[in-house]
N, C-alpha and C positions, 0 to 999 in steps of 0.2 A: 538382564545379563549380569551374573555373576562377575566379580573383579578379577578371577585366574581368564575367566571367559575375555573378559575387557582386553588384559593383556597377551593373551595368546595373537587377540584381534591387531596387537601393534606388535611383536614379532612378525604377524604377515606380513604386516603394513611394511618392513625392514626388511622382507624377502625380496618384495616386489619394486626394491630399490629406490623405498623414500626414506629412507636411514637416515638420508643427509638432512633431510628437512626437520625441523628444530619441532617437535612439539611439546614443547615447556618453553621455559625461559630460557634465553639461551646468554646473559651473562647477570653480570649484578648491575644494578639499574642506580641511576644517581636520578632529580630530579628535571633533568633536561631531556639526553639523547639514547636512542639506544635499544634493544632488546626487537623480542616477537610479537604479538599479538596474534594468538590462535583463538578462533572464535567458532562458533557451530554454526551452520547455515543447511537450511531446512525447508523445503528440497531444492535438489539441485536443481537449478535457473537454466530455460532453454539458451539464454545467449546471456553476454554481459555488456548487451549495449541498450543503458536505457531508455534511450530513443528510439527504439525497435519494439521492446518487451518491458513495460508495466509492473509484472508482476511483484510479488513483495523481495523475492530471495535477488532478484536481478539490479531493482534498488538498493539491496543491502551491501552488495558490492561495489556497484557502479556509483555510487555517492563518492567513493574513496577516489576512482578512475576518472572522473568528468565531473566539471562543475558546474554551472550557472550562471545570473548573474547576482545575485541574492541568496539570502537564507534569511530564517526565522528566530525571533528570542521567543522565550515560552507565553507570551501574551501576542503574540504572532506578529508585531513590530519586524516593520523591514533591518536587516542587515548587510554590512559588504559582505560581495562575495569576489566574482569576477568585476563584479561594478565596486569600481571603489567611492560613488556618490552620485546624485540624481536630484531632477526635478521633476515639478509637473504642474503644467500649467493652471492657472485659475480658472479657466474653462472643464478641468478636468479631462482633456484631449490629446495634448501630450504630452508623452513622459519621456523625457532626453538622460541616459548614463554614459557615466564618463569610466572609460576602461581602466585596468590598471594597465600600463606598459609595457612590463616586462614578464609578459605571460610565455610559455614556449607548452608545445604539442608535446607530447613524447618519444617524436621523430625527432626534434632538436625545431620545427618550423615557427614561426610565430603565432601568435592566436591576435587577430584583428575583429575589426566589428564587422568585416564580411563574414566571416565564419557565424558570427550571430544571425546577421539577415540571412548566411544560406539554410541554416538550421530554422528559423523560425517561417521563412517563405519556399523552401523548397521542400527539405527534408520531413520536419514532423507535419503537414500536412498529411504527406502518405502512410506515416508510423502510428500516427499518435491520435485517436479520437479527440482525446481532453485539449490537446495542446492545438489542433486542428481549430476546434469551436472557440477556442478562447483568442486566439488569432487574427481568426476569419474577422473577427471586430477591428481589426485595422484598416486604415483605409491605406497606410501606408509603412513601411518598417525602411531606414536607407541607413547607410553610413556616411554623415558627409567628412569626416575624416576618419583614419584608421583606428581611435580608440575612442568616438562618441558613435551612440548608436540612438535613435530616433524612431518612436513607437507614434504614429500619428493615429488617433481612433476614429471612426465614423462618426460615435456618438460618447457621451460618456457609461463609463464602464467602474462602477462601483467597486470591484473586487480588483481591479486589474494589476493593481500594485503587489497585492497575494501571488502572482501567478507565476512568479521567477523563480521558486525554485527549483532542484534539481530532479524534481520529478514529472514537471510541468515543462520546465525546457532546460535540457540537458544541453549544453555548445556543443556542436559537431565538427569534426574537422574536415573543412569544405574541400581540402588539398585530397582527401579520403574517397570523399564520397559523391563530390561532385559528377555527374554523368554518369554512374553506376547504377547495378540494382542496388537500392540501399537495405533492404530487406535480404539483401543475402551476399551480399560485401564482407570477406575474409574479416575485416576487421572488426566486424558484429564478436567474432568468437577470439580475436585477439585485439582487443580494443587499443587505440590509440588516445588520450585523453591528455586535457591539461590540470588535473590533478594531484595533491602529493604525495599518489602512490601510481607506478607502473606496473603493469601486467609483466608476471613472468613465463608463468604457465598455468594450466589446467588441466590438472588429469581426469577425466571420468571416474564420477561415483571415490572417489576419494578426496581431491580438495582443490582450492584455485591460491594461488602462489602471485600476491602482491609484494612489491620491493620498494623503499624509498625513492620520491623524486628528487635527484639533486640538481635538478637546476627547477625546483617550484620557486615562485615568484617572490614568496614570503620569507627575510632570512631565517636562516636558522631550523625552518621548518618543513617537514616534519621532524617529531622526535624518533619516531616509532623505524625501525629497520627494517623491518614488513609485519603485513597482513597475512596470517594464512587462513581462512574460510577451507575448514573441515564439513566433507558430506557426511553426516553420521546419521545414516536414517531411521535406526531405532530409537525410541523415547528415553527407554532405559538406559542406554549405553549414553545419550547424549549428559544425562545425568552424572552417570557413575566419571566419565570426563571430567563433567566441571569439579567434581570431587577430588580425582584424584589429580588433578591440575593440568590435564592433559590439553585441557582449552580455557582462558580465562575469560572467556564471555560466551553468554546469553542471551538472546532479544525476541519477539515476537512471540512465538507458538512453541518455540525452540525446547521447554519446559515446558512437562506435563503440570498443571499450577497446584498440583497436589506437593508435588518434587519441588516446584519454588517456594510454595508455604515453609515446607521443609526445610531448604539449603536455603533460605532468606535470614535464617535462624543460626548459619551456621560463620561463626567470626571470622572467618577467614573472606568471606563473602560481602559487597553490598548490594541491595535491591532498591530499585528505584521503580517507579510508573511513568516517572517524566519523562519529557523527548516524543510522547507521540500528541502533542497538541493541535500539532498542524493536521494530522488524520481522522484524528477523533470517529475511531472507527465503529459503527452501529451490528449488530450481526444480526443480519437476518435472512429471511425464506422468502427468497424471489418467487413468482408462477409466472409463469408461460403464459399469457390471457389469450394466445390467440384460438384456442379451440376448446370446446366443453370438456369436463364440465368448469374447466379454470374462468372460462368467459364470462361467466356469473359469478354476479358481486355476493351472490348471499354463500357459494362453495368456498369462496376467499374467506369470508364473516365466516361460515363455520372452520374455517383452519383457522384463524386467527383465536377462535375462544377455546380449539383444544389444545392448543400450545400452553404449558404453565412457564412462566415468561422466569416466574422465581425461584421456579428449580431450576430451571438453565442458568440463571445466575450463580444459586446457591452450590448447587450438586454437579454442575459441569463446568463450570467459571470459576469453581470457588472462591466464591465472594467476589471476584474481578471483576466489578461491574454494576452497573445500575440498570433497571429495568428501564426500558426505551418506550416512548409515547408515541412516536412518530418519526417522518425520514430527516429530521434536522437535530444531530446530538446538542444537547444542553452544555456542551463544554465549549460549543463555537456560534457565531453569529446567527441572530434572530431566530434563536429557538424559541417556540410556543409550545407549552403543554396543555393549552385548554383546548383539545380535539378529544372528538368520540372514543373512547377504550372498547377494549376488548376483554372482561373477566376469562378468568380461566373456568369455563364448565361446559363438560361433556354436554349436558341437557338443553346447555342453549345451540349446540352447534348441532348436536342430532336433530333441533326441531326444524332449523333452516334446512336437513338432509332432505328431510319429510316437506319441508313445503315446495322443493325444488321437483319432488315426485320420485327421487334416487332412493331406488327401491332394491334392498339387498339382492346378489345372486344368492344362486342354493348353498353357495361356498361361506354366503355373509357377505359381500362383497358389493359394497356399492360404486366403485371406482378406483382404477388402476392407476398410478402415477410412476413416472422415474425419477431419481435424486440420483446425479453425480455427487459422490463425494470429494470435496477439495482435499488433496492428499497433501494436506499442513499438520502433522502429528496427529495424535488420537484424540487432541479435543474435539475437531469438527467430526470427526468417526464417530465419536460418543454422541453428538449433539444429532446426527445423524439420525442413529438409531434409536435415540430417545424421541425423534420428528416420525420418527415409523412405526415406535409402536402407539406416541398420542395418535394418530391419525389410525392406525387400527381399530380401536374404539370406534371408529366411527362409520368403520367398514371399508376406511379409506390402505388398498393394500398398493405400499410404498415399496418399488425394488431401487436396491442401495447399488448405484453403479462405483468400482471401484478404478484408478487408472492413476497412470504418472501426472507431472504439472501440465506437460504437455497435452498431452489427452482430454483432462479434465478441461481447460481453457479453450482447445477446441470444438468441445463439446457445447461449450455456455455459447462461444461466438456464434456457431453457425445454427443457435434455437435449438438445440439437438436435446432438450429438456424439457421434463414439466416441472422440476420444483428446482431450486437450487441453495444452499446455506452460502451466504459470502459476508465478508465484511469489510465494501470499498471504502475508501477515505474520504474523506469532508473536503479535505485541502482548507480550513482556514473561512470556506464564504461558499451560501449556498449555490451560489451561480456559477462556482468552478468544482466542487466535489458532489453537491447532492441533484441540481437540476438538472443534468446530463444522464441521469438512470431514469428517466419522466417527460423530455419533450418530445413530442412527437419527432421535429426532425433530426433527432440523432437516433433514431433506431437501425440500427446497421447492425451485420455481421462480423461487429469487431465486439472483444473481451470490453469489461467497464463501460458500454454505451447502452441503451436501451434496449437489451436485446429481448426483456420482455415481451415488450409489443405492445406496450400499455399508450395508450391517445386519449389526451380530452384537452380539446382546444382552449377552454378555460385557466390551463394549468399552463398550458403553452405562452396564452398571452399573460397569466402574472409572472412566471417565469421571464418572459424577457422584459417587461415592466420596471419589477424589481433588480434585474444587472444595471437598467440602464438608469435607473433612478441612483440620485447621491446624496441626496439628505435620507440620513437614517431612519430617521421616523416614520418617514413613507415607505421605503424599504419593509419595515418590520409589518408594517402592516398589508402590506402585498404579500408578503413572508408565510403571514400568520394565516392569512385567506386560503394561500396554495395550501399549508397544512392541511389544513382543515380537509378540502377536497381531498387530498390524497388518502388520507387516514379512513376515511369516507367508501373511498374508493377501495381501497384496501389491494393494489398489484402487487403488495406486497406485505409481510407480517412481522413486524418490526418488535426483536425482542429483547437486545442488552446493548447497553454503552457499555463499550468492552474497556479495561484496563490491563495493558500487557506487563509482565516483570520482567525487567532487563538486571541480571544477576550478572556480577563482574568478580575479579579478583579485586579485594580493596587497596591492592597496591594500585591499581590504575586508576588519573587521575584526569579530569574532564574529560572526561567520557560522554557524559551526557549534558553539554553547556545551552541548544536551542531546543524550539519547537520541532523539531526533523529526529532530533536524538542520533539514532544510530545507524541514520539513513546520511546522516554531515560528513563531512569529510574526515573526522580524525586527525589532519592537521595540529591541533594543538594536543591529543591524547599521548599520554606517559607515565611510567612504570614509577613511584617513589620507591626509594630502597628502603 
C-alpha cells in the first residue's frame, strides 16, 4: 500500500467517527506519566477474555485487562504479580501465596482469593484445556483468609510453580461469572479485569480502546493513558504505520520479517527478540494420524524429509530462527538433540512412497491432503505454500484452506484437518507447553490439546513420570526418552525455533522487562521525551 493509499485509509478512518481517537502521540512525554500507545494487532481476536480464548492476538490484549498471580524474568524465575510472595513446601506439595490487598475489579469490587479458587476450580476447567490439566493435579485449592490462597497437590509436580502466569491462569471475577454461561457472559466481549488498563471499547475490524486504571494497586502506575490495538490486516499497511508513526509498536507476526530486517535498521526504531522465552515457540506441521495415509509412520518419515527445514528458516523466517530437532525448544528446559533427523531429500522420501505401495493417479497423484492456513500475516501463507509445493514432488497434492481466526481454530478443534502449520508455546516446562499436544488423554475437540489423535502409552507413562518427578536429572532423562520416541514416531514434522521481532518506537521505555514480553501488563511502559 502506497503512503497517499495509507492516508486516504485514515481520512476514512475520520469519516466513520474515530477522529477523536489519538493515533500518534497525543502530547509530549516526560519520563513518568502520560501519552498513547498505539500498537498493531493481527488478527482480530474472537473475544478478549483470556480465559475463554488462548489464541495469540486475545493474549496480547488481555495481558493489559487481567492478571495472574505471577510473571516471568527472562530465565523464567518467578515474579510478583497479583502474589505479592509465596512458599512451598519441602515436600514439594504445597504452594501458599499471599495476595496483595488492595486489588479492585474494574467495577470498583474487590479481588480476594475467592475469585482465584473460583477461576482455578470452576471457571478454566470449562475454558481452558492447559490450565484444566495443570489443576486437575490439585487435590485441593481453598482460601483460608481473603488474601492467602492454598494450592494443595496430589503428588508433586515439577513445573508447577511455571504455571501462574497470565496465560495459564488469568483471575476471573467470580462477582461476573459465577453461575453463568462463562463461555458466553457479555463480559467475555466487554471484560472486566483487575489490571492497569480498562476496556473502553471495541469497534470491529478497526481497533480495541484501552484507558488507564486509576484505582490499580500499584502507586503511581500505570504511566501510559491508554492502549489502542489497531486491526490493520494488511502486511504492507501494518509496515507503512510503524513508519509513518501512526502505531508505535510491533510484536509477533505483525511484521513481514523481510520489513523488520528493514525498519530494524531504521533509528527511529528499536528491535528486540526478547520477551518470548517463556513461549519459545517451535513451528511446525502437525497430521491428523487418524486415517491413511497419515496413519503410517513411514508417510509422516516421507513428509518429514521433503521439508527443507533451512530454507524455512533462511527464505521464509529470514534468519529468525534455528532449525528445530524435535518437540522440546533448545531455549527451554530438558531439551535433547540426540534424536533420529530427518535430511532434507526428495529420493529418500519418494522411496518410503514406494515401499508404502502409493502408486501415482493418471494425474501424478499419489495422495490428497487439506492444510488450513493460520490467518497470522503472509508468513505462515508463504510457509504454506512452500509445504505444498515440497510435498508435490512427491505427488503429495495439498489444498490450501483459507479462513478468519475463527474459522481456522474451529477447524483444528474439531480434527477437521489433515495437515496443519502452528507454532504453540512451550510455557517454560515440558509438562505444561509441549506434553499436552502427545498424551493420550488430552485429545479432545478443544484448540492447543491433542487434537491430532496421536497415542503411544509409552510417551503417556514418561510424560506423566517426568511432571511428577523433582530431581532434575531424572526428569531430563525421562525427557530425553520421550524425545526420542516422538521424533521416532514422527505425528509431527518439527521444523524451526522461531524468533519474533518486536519493533517499537525508541522513545518507549520497558517495553519489554520479562519472559512474557509483550503479552505483561505494560504497567511500568513509558514514552521518554
Amino acid at each position: 500500500m502506497k503512503k497517499r493509499q495509507f492516508n486516504k485509509l485514515l481520512l476514512t478512518a475520520g469519516a466513520l467517527g474515530l477522529a477523536d481517537i489519538p493515533l500518534g502521540l497525543t502530547r509530549a512525554y516526560g519520563a513518568t506519566r502520560g501519552g498513547t500507545l498505539n500498537a498493531v494487532l493481527q488478527p482480530e481476536p474472537p473475544t478478549l477474555n483470556i480465559g475463554v480464548n488462548q489464541q495469540t492476538p486475545t493474549q496480547t490484549v488481555a495481558g493489559k485487562i487481567f492478571l495472574s498471580l505471577l510473571t516471568y524474568d527472562f530465565k523464567l524465575k518467578p515474579l510478583p504479580s497479583l502474589a505479592k510472595a509465596w512458599t512451598i513446601s519441602p515436600d514439594g506439595k504445597t504452594y501458599t501465596f499471599a495476595l496483595e490487598r488492595n486489588v479492585k475489579w474494574h467495577d470498583g469490587k474487590p479481588l480476594t482469593a475467592e475469585d482465584v479458587v473460583y477461576t482455578v476450580t470452576e471457571f478454566l476447567p470449562v475454558t481452558h484445556p492447559r490450565a484444566k490439566a495443570i489443576f486437575a493435579r490439585c487435590e485441593s485449592v481453598t482460601a483460608p483468609d481473603p488474601y492467602t490462597v492454598v494450592f494443595k497437590l496430589k503428588e508433586p509436580f515439577g513445573a508447577f510453580i511455571g504455571a501462574f502466569d497470565i496465560s495459564n491462569l488469568p483471575v476471573m471475577p467470580k462477582h461476573i461469572y459465577a453461575g453463568t454461561d462463562v463461555q458466553k457472559n457479555p463480559a467475555n466481549l466487554k471484560p472486566i479485569g483487575s489490571g492497569p488498563y480498562k476496556f473502553k471499547e471495541w469497534v470491529r475490524g478497526s481497533h480495541i480502546h484501552l484507558v488507564r486504571n486509576d484505582e490499580y494497586f500499584k502507586p503511581g502506575k500505570p504511566y501510559l493513558d491508554a492502549v489502542i490495538y489497531r486491526i490493520i490486516p494488511d502486511g504492507a499497511s501494518r509496515a507503512v504505520a510503524l513508519e509513518e508513526g501512526q502505531v508505535q509498536l510491533t510484536q509477533w507476526t505483525d511484521l513481514e520479517l523481510f520489513d523488520a530486517q528493514r525498519l530494524a535498521k531504521n533509528p527511529k526504531f528499536t528491535m528486540t527478540t526478547k520477551g518470548y522465552e517463556y513461549f519459545a515457540p517451535i513451528m511446525y506441521l502437525e497430521m491428523n494420524v487418524r486415517g491413511a495415509p497419515l496413519n503410517d509412520k513411514r508417510f509422516r518419515h516421507a513428509i518429514s524429509h521433503a521439508i527443507d527445514r533451512e530454507f524455512v528458516r533462511d527464505k521464509i523466517l529470514y534468519g529468525f530462527g534455528k532449525v528445530a530437532t524435535g518437540p522440546i525448544s533448545s531455549k527451554t528446559r530438558f531439551y535433547d538433540g540426540n534424536v533420529p533427523s530427518f535430511d532434507f531429500s526428495i529420493a529418500k522420501a519418494t522411496k518410503l512412497l514406494d515401499e508404502m505401495g502409493l502408486k501415482p493417479d493418471d494425474k501424478g497423484v499419489r495422495a490428497r491432503l487439506r492444510l488450513p492456513v493460520a490467518p497470522y500475516g503472509e508468513m505462515p501463507a508463504r510457509a504454506c505454500e512452500y509445504i505444498r509445493q515440497a510435498l508435490s514432488k512427491l505427488g503429495i497434492a495439498v489444498t490450501l484452506e483459507t479462513s478468519d481466526a475463527a474459522g481456522w481454530a474451529q477447524k483444528i478443534a474439531n480434527w477437521d484437518y489433515d495437515l496443519n502449520l502452528t507454532w504453540p508455546f512451550q510455557y517454560g516446562d515440558p509438562a505444561i507447553g509441549v506434553t499436552r499436544n502427545y498424551v493420550s488423554s488430552n485429545i479432545r475437540k478443544v484448540l492447543f490439546s491433542n487434537t491430532i489423535g496421536y497415542s503411544n502409552p509409552e510417551v503417556d507413562k514418561l510424560a506423566d513420570q517426568a511432571a511428577a518427578e523433582i530431581d532434575e536429572g531424572k526428569r531430563q532423562a525421562l525427557y530425553s526418552r520421550m524425545q526420542k520416541i516422538l521424533v521416532e514416531d514422527s505425528p509431527i514434522a518439527w521444523l524451526v525455533e522461531m524468533e519474533f521481532p518486536t519493533i517499537y518506537d525508541k522513545r518507549l521505555q520497558d517495553l519489554v522487562t520479562t519472559g512474557i514480553g509483550i503479552h505483561d501488563s505494560f504497567d511500568g511502559v513509558y514514552f521518554q521525551g
